[in-house]
C-alpha positions as CSV (number, residue, x, y, z in Angstrom):
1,X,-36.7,70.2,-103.4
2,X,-34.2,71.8,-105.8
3,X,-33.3,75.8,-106.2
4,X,-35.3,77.8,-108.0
5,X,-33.6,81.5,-108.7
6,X,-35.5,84.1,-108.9
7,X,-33.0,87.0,-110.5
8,X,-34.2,90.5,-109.6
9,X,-31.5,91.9,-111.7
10,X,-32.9,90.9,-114.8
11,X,-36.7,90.7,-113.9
12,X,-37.7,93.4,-116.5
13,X,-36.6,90.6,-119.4
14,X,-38.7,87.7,-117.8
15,X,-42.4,87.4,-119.3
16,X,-45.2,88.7,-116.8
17,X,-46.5,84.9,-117.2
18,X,-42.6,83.5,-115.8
19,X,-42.5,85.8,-112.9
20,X,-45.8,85.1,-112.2
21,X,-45.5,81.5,-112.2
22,X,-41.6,81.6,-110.3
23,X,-43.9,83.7,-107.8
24,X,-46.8,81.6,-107.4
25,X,-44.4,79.0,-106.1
26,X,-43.1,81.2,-103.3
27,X,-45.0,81.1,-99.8
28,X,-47.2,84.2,-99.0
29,X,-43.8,85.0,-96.3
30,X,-41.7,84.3,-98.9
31,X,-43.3,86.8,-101.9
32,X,-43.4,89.7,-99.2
33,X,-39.7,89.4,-98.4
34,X,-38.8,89.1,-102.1
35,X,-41.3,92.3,-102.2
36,X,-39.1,93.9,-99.5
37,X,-36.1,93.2,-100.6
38,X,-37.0,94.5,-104.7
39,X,-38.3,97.6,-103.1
40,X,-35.3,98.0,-101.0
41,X,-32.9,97.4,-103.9
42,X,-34.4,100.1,-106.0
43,X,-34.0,102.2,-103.0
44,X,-30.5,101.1,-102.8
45,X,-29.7,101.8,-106.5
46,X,-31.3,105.2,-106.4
47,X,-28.8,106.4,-103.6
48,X,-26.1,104.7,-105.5
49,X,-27.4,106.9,-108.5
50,X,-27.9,109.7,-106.5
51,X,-23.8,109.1,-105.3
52,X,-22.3,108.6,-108.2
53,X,-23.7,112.0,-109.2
54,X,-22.5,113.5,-106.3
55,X,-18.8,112.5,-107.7
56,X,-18.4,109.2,-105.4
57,X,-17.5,105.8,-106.8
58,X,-19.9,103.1,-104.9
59,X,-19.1,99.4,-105.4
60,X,-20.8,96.7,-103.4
61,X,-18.6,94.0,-102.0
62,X,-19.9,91.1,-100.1
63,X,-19.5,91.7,-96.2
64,X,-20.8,88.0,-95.0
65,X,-22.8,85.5,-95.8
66,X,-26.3,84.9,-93.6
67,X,-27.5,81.3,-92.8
68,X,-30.8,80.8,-92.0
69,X,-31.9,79.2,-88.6
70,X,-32.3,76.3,-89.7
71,X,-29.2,76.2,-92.5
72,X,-31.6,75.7,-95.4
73,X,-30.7,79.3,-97.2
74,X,-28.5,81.4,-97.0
75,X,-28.0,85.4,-98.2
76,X,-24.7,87.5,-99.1
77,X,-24.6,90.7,-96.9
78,X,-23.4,93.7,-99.0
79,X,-20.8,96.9,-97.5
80,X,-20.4,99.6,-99.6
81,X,-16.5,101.0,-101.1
82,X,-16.9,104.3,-101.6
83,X,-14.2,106.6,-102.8
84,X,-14.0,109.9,-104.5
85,X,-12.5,111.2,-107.3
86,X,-11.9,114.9,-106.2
């Protein structure tokens, strides 16, 4: 079974009818933690919004990398730089 990517980034320029399908093919487990995780990452780039406004520069940098139990997947784990410019 090969990769399929899924990029949340750029989700607004797929077709309804791609994301669809790409979704179709993930598991009923799988679509709610992609769910979770796009929710989450608006959430995330609201505060980062929200900071920058605030005067802070935010860049994420990868902290680790998960592995699944079972070694099949794997995730990057994101820290936060944050400095400020006063």
């Amino acid at each position: 079974m090969g990769v399929k990517a899924i990029n949340l980034g750029t989700h607004q320029t797929l077709s309804a009818a791609s994301m669809a399908t790409a979704r179709c093919e993930l598991s009923e487990d799988q679509d709610s933690a992609l769910h979770s995780l796009e929710n989450n990452i608006r959430r995330l780039n609201a505060c980062i919004a929200r900071a920058t406004e605030e005067g802070l520069i935010v860049e994420l940098t990868r902290k680790s990398r998960y592995h699944s139990s079972t070694g099949a997947a794997w995730g990057d784990q994101m820290m936060p730089m944050v400095s400020s410019k006063t």
